[in-house]
C-alpha positions as CSV (number, residue, x, y, z in Angstrom):
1,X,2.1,-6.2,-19.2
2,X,-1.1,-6.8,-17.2
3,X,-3.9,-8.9,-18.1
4,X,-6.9,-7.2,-19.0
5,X,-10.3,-7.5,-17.6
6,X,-13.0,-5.1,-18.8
7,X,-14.8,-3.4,-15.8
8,X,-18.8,-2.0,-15.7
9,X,-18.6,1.3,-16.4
10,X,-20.5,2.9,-13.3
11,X,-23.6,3.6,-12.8
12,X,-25.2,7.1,-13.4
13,X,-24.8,9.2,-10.1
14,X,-22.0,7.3,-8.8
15,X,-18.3,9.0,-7.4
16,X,-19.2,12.4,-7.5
17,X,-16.2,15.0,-8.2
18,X,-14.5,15.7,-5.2
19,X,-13.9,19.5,-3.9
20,X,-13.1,21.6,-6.2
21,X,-12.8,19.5,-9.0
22,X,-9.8,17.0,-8.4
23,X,-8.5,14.6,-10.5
24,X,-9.4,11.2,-8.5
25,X,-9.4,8.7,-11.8
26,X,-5.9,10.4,-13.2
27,X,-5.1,12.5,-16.1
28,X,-5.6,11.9,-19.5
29,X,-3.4,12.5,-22.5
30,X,-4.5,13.6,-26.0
31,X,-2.3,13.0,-28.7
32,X,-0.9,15.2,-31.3
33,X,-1.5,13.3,-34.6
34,X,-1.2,14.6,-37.9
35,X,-4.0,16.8,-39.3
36,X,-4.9,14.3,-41.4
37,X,-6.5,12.3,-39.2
38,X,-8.6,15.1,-37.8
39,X,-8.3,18.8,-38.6
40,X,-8.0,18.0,-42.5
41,X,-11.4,16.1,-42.6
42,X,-13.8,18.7,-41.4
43,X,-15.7,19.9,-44.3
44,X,-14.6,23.6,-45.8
45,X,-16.2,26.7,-48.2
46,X,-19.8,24.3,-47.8
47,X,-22.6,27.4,-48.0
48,X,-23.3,28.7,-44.6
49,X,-26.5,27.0,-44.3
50,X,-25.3,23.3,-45.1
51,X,-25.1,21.5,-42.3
52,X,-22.0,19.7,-42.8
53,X,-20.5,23.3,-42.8
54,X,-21.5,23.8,-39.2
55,X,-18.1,21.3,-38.0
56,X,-15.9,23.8,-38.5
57,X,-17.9,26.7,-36.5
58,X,-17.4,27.5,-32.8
59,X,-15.3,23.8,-32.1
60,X,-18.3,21.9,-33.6
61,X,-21.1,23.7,-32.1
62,X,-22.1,25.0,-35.3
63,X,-23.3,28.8,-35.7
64,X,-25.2,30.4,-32.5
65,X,-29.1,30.7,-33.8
66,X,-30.6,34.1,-32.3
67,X,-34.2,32.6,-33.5
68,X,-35.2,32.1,-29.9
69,X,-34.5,36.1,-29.0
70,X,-37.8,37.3,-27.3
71,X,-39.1,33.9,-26.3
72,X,-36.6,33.0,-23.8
73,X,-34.6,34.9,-21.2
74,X,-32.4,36.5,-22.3
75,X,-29.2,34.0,-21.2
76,X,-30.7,31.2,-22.3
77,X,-31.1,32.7,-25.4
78,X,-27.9,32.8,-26.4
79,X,-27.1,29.2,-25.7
80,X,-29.0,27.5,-29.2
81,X,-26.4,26.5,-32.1
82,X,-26.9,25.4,-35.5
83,X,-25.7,21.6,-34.3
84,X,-24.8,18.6,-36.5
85,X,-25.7,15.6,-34.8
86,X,-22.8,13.8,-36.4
87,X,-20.5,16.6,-34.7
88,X,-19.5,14.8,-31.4
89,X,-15.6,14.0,-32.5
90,X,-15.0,17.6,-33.1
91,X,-16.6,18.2,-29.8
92,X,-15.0,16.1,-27.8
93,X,-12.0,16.9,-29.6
94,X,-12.3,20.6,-28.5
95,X,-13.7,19.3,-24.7
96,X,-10.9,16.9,-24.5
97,X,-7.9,19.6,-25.5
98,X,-9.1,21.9,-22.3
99,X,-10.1,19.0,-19.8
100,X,-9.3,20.2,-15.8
101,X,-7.6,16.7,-16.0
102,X,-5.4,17.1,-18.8
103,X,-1.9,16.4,-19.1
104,X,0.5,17.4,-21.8
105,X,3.0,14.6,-19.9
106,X,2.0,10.9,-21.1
107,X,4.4,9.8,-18.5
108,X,2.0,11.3,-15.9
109,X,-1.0,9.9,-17.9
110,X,-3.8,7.5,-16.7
111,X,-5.1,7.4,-19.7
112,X,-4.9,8.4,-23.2
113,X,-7.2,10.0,-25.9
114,X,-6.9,9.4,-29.9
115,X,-8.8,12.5,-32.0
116,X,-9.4,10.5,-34.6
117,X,-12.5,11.9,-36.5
118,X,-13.5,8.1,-37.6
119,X,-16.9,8.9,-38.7
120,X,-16.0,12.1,-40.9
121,X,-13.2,9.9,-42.6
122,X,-16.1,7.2,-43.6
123,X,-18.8,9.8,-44.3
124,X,-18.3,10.4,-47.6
125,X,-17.7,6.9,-48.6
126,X,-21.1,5.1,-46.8
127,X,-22.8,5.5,-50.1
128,X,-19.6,4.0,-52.6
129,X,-19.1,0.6,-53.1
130,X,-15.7,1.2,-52.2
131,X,-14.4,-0.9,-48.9
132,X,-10.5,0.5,-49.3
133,X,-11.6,4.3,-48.9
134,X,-13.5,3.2,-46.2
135,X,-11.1,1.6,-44.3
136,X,-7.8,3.6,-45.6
137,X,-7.9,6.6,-43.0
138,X,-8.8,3.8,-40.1
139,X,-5.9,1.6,-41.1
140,X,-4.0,4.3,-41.2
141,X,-4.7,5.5,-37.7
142,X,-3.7,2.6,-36.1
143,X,-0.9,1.7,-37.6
144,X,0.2,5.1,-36.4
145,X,-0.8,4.4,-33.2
146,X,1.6,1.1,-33.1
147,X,4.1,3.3,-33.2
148,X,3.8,4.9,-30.5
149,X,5.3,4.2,-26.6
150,X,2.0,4.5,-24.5
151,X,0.1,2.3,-27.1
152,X,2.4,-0.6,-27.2
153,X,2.7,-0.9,-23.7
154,X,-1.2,-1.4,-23.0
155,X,-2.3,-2.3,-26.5
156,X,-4.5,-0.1,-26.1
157,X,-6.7,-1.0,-23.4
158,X,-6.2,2.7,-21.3
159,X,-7.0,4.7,-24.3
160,X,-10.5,6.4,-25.8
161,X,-11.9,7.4,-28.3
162,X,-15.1,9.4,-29.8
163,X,-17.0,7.8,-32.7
164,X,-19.4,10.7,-34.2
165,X,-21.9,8.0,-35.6
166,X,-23.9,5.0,-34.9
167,X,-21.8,1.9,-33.8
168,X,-22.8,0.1,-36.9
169,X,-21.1,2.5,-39.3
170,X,-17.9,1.3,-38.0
171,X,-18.7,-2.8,-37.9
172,X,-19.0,-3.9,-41.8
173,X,-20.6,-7.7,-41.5
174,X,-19.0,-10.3,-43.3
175,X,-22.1,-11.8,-44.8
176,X,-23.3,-10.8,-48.6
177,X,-25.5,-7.9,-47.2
178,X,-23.1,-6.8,-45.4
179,X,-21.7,-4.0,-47.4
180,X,-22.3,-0.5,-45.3
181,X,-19.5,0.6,-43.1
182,X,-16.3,0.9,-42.5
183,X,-14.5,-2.3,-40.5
184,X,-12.6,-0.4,-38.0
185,X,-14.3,-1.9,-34.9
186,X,-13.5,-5.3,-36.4
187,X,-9.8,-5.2,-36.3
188,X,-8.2,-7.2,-33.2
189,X,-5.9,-3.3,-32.3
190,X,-9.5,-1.9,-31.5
191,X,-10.9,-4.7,-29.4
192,X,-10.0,-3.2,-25.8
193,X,-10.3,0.4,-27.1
194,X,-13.1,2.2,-24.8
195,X,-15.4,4.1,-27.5
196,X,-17.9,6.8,-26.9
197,X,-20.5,6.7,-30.0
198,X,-24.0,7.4,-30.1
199,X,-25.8,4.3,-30.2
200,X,-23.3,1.4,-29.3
201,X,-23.2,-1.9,-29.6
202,X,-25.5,-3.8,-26.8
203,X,-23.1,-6.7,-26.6
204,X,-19.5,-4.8,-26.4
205,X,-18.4,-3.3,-23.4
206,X,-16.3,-1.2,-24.7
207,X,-19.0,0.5,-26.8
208,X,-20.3,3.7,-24.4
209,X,-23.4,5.4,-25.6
210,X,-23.4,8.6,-25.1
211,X,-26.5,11.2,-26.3
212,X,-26.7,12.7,-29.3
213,X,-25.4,16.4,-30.0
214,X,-29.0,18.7,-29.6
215,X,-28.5,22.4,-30.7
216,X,-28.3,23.5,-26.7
217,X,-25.0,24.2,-25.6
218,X,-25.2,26.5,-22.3
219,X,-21.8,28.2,-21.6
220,X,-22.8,29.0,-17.9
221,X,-24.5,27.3,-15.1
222,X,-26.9,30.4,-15.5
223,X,-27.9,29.8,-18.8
224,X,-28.5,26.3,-17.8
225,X,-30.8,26.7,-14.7
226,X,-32.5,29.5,-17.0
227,X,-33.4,26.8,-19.3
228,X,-34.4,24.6,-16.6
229,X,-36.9,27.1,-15.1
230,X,-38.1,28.0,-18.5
231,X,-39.1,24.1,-19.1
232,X,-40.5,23.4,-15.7
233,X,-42.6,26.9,-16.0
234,X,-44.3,25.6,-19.8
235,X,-47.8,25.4,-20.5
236,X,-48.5,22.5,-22.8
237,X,-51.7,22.8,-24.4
238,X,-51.2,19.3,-26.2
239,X,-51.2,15.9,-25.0
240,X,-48.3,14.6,-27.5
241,X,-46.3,15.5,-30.4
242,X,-44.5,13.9,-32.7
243,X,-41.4,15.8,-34.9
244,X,-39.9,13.5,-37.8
245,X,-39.6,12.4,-41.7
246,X,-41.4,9.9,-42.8
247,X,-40.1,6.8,-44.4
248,X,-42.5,5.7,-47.5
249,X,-39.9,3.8,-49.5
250,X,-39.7,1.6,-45.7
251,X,-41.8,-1.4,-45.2
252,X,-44.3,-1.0,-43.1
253,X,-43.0,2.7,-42.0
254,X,-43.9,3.4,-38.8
255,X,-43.0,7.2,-39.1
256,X,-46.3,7.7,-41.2
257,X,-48.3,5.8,-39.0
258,X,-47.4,8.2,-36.3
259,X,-48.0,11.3,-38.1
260,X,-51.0,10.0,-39.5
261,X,-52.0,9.0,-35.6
262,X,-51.1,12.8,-35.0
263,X,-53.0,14.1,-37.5
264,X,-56.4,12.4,-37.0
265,X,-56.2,13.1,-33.1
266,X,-55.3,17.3,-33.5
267,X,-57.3,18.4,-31.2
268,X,-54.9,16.4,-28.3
269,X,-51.3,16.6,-30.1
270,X,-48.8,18.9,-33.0
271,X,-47.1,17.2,-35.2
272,X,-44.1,18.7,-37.2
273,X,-43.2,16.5,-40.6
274,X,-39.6,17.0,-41.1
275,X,-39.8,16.6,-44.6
276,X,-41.8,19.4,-45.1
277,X,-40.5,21.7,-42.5
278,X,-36.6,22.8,-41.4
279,X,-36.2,20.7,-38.4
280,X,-32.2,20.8,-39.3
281,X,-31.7,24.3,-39.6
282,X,-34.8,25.8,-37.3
283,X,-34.4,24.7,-33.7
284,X,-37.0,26.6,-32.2
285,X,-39.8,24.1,-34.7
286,X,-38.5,21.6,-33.1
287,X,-37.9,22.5,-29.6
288,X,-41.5,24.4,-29.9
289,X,-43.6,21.1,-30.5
290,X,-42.1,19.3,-27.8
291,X,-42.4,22.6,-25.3
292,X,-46.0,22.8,-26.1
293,X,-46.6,19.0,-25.0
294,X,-46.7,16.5,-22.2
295,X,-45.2,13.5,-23.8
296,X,-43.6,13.2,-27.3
297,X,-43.5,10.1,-29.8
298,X,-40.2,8.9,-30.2
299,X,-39.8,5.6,-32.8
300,X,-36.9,4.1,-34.2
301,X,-34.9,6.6,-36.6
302,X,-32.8,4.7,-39.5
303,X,-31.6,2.7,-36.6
304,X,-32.7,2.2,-33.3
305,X,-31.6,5.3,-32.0
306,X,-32.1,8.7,-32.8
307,X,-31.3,12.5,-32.0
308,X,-35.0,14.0,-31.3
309,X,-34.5,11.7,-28.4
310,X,-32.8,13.9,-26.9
311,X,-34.4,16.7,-28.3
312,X,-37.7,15.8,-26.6
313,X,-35.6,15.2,-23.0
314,X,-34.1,18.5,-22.8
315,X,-37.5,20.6,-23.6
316,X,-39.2,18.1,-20.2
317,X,-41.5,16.5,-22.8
318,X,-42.1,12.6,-21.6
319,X,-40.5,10.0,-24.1
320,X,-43.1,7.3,-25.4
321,X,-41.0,4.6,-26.7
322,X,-42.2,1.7,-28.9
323,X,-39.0,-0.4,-29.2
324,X,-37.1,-1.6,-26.1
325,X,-33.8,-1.0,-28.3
326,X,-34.1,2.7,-29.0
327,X,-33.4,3.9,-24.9
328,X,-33.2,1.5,-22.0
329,X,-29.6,-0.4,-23.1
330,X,-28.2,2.6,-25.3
331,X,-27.1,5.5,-22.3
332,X,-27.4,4.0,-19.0
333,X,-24.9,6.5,-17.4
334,X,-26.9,9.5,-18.3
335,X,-30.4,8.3,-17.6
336,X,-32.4,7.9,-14.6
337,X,-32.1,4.2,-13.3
338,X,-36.0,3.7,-12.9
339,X,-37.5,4.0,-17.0
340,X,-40.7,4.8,-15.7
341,X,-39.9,8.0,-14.1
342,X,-39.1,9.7,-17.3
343,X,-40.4,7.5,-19.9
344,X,-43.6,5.7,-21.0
345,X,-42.7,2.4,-22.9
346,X,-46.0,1.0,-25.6
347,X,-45.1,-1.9,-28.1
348,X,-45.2,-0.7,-31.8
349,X,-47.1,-4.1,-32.7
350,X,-49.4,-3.6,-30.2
351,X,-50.2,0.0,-32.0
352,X,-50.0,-1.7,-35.6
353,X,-52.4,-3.7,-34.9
354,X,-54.9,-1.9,-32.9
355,X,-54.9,-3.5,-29.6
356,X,-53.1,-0.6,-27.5
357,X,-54.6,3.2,-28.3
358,X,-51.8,6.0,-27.6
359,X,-54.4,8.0,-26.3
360,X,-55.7,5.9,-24.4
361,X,-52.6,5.0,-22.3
362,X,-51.2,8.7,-22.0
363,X,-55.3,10.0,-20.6
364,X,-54.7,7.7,-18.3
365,X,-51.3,9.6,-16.6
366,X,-52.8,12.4,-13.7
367,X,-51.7,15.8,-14.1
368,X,-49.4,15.1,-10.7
369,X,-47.8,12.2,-12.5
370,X,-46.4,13.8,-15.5
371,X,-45.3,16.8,-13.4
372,X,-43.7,14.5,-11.6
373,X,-41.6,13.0,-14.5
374,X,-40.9,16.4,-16.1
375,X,-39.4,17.1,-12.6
376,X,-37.0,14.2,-13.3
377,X,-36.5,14.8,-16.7
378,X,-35.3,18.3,-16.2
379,X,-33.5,17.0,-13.0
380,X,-31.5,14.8,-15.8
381,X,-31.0,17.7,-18.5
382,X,-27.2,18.8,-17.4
383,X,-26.5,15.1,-17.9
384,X,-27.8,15.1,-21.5
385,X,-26.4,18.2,-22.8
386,X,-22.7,18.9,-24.3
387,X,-21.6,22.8,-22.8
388,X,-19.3,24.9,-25.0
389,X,-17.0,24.7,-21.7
390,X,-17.1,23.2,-18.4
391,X,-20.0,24.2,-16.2
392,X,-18.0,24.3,-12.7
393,X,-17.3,21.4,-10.2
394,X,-21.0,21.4,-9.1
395,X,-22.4,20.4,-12.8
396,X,-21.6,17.4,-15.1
397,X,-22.5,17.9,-18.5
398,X,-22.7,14.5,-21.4
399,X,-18.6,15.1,-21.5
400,X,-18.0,15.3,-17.8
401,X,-20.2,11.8,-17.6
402,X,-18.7,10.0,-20.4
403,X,-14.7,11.1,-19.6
404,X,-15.0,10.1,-15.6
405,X,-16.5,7.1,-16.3
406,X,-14.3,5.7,-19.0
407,X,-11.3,7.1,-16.6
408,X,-12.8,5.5,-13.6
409,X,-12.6,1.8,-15.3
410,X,-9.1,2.1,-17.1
411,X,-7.7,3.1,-13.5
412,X,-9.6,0.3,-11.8
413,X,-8.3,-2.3,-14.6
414,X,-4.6,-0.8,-13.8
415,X,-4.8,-1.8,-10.0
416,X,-6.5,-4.8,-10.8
417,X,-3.8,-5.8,-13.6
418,X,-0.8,-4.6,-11.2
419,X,-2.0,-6.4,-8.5
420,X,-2.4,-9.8,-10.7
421,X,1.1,-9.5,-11.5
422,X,2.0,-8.9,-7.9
423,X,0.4,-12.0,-7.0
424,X,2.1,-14.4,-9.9
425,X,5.5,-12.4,-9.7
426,X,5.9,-13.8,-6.1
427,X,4.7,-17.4,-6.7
């Protein structure tokens, strides 16, 4: 067996499909494993409204919303879904099982994928003091996975996998606060596993970060450019907006500061408080504050990450980010490589304190420069979003991104491996 060596995954932009879609990384495999791991763990009779019932609706997607019939064209209407942000397993699940690069032969297979549904399995166990039904399903899982051929002879260093939460729900620490989480990601089977979560790890390689789950999900490259025009064409009456929950029982919260910042400057910015409106269940609240402004206010959420993100991205509204940790080292493959094309970065102590006004840095952007950086933005939006099918050989969505980069660096790690043994087999 070959040595491993982890590889960069590639930058965004880089080995473009070839004609008409070939397969130039390999095929991938997806295993069959029992339901339990997967199938058996998305949540059933929930009321139609819940949204932990949405998993189970249209491969993840959730139910289609027709709120936005009559303000959008009419294609691009049809592409908003009631959309879990946890939902990405079932997703890529779904994705995965119709890939153009799939084979049904693991012989044939450059690499291989695992639909385990990790982060519904620990779900409803984050809150119990219970570390065995965290970890049963995970332990589980792998030892199933010893059994089989492909896995043994790589230990798993050519297959994948999607993780539907944050890193961190996956890595339980070892010291006396360290009680949340499952410990998947800290047994030694999982260590050369490439895993696509949505907010990884900064340190691991083999953590991707891949965006959030919004509630667009185009199933054409019509409805797409639809969008695209739709944002570009926007007038935005407000300078900023901010859409989020507070956090009063937090330290310090920052949340309120913002909506309070919102508040006392409304002649120049909307704000939409999420625990008093239906940001979950009403997409158009959401997607409507950020279409009405230039730039939107993205903190922290209960990590560093969060979904409104990419909420804010894919309506062309300018991120403002106060913590390095919440965008620049989380999805470098999706994102532009420059930050200040598409983002605006102020530090959060600097606003505590007094000593940097929001206002006053956003006035201070021309007209032509935030055009400029919507232009980008919207540029990027294919990149960000996860279709209900492939878009065609001429657009990458999130999946097409994630699954040709993760294929490009097993296949390079194979030559370089073969070729190491090459070497010391004739020495």
């Amino acid at each position: 067996m070959g040595r491993s060596r982890i590889r960069p995954l590639p930058a965004a932009g880089s080995a473009p499909p070839t004609e008409g879609g070939g397969c130039e990384y390999g095929r991938v495999y997806v295993y069959d494993m029992p339901p339990v791991f997967n199938r058996d763990l998305i949540p059933r009779n929930l009321p139609d409204m819940d949204p932990w019932n949405w998993f189970q609706i249209n491969d993840g997607f959730g139910k289609r919303t027709g709120e936005f019939a009559g303000t959008l064209p009419v294609n691009a209407a049809k592409a908003w879904y009631l959309t879990n942000q946890f939902s990405l397993e079932v997703i890529f699940h779904r994705r995965v099982l119709n890939y153009r690069c799939r084979t049904t032969e693991p012989e044939s297979a450059m690499a291989f994928y695992i639909p385990f549904y990790a982060g519904l399995a620990v779900a409803k166990h984050l809150w119990v003091d219970d570390f065995e039904k965290r970890d049963r399903l995970g332990t589980m899982m792998l030892g199933w996975l010893q059994n089989q051929t492909h896995w043994r002879k790589s230990n798993g260093s050519d297959h994948f996998l999607t993780l539907g939460r944050i890193t961190w729900d996956f890595r339980r620490l070892g010291d006396p606060e360290g009680k949340w989480g499952s410990a998947l990601l800290n047994q030694p089977e999982m260590e050369k596993v490439t895993r696509f979560t949505i907010e990884r790890a900064a340190w691991d390689d083999y953590d991707v970060g891949v965006p959030y789950p919004t509630a667009f999900h185009p199933n054409t490259e019509q409805q797409l450019r639809q969008w695209q025009r739709h944002v570009l064409s926007r007038d935005r009456p407000r300078l900023f907006s901010f859409v989020g929950a507070s956090r009063p029982n937090v330290d310090g919260d920052f949340r309120t500061h913002l909506i309070r910042y919102c508040q006392n400057h409304s002649d120049l910015s909307v704000v939409v408080d999420c625990s008093m409106a239906e940001c979950a269940t009403r997409p158009s609240v959401v997607e409507g504050a950020f279409l009405s402004s230039d730039f939107c206010l993205q903190p922290r959420g209960d990590s560093s990450s969060r979904r409104s993100v990419f909420d804010c991205m894919i309506a062309g509204s300018v991120r403002v980010f106060f913590w390095e940790s919440t965008a620049y080292g989380q999805y470098r493959l999706f994102l532009p490589e420059d930050p200040e094309s598409y983002s605006v970065f102020i530090d959060y102590e600097k606003v505590r304190s007094g000593s940097a006004s929001i206002r006053g840095i956003l006035e201070k952007y021309s007209k032509e420069k935030i055009r400029k950086m919507r232009e980008k933005l919207v540029e990027t939006i294919p990149r960000l979003i996860y279709a209900r099918k492939g878009l065609g050989s001429n657009v990458k969505d999130a999946f097409d991104v994630a699954v040709e980069a993760a294929m490009e660096r097993i296949k390079l790690d194979k030559e370089i491996n073969e070729l190491v043994d090459e070497i010391l087999s004739t020495r």
